[in-house]
C-alpha positions as CSV (number, residue, x, y, z in Angstrom):
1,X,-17.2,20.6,0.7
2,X,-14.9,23.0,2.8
3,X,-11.2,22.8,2.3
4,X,-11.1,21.5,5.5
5,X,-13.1,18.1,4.5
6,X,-11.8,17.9,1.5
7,X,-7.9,17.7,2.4
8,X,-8.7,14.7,4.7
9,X,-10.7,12.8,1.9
10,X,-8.6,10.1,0.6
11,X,-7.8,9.3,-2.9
12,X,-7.7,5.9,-4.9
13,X,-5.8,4.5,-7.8
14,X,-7.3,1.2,-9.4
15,X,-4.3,-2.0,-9.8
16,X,-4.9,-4.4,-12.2
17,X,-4.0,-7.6,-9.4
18,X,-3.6,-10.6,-10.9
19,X,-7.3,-12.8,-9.8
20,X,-4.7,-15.8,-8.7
21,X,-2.5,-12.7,-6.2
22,X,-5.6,-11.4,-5.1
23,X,-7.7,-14.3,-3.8
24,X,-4.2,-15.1,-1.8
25,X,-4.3,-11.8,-0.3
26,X,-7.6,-12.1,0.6
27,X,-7.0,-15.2,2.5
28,X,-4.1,-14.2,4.3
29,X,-6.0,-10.9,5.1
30,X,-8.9,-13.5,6.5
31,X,-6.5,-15.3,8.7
32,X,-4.8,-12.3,10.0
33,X,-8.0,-9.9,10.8
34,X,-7.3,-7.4,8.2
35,X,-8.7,-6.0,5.1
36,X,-7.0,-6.1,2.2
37,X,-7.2,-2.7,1.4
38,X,-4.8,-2.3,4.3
39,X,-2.9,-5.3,3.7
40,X,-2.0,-3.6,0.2
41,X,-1.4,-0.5,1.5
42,X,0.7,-1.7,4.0
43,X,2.8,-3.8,1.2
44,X,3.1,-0.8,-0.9
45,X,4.3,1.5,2.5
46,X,7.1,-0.8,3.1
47,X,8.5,-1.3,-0.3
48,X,9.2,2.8,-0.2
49,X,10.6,2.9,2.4
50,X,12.7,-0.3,1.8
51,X,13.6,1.5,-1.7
52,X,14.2,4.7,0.0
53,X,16.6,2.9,2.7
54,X,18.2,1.4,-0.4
55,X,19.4,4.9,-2.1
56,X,20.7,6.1,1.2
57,X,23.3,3.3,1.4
58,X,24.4,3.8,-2.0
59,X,27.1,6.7,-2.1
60,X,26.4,9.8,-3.4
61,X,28.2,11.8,-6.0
């Protein structure tokens, strides 16, 4: 693989999900038209940014 190819190759990190969470993700994913690979990915997008939104309102030293 060129460096090229191999920048744009994404990585993966393995979750122990909960069987109970995950079969509910995968139905909501079903209704909406979605994977839940991007469903997750999505969630875990959002909660950054909500975090980094977060820090910013508290004052700084």
């Amino acid at each position: 693989m060129d460096k090229k190819s191999a920048s744009i190759v994404d990585e993966c990190i393995c979750a122990d999900i909960p069987k109970a969470l995950y079969n509910r993700v995968v139905e909501h994913c079903k209704a909406k038209g979605i994977t839940p690979g991007e469903f997750i990915l999505d969630a875990i997008s959002e909660k950054l940014s909500s975090i980094h939104r977060e820090r910013r309102r508290k004052p700084r030293l």
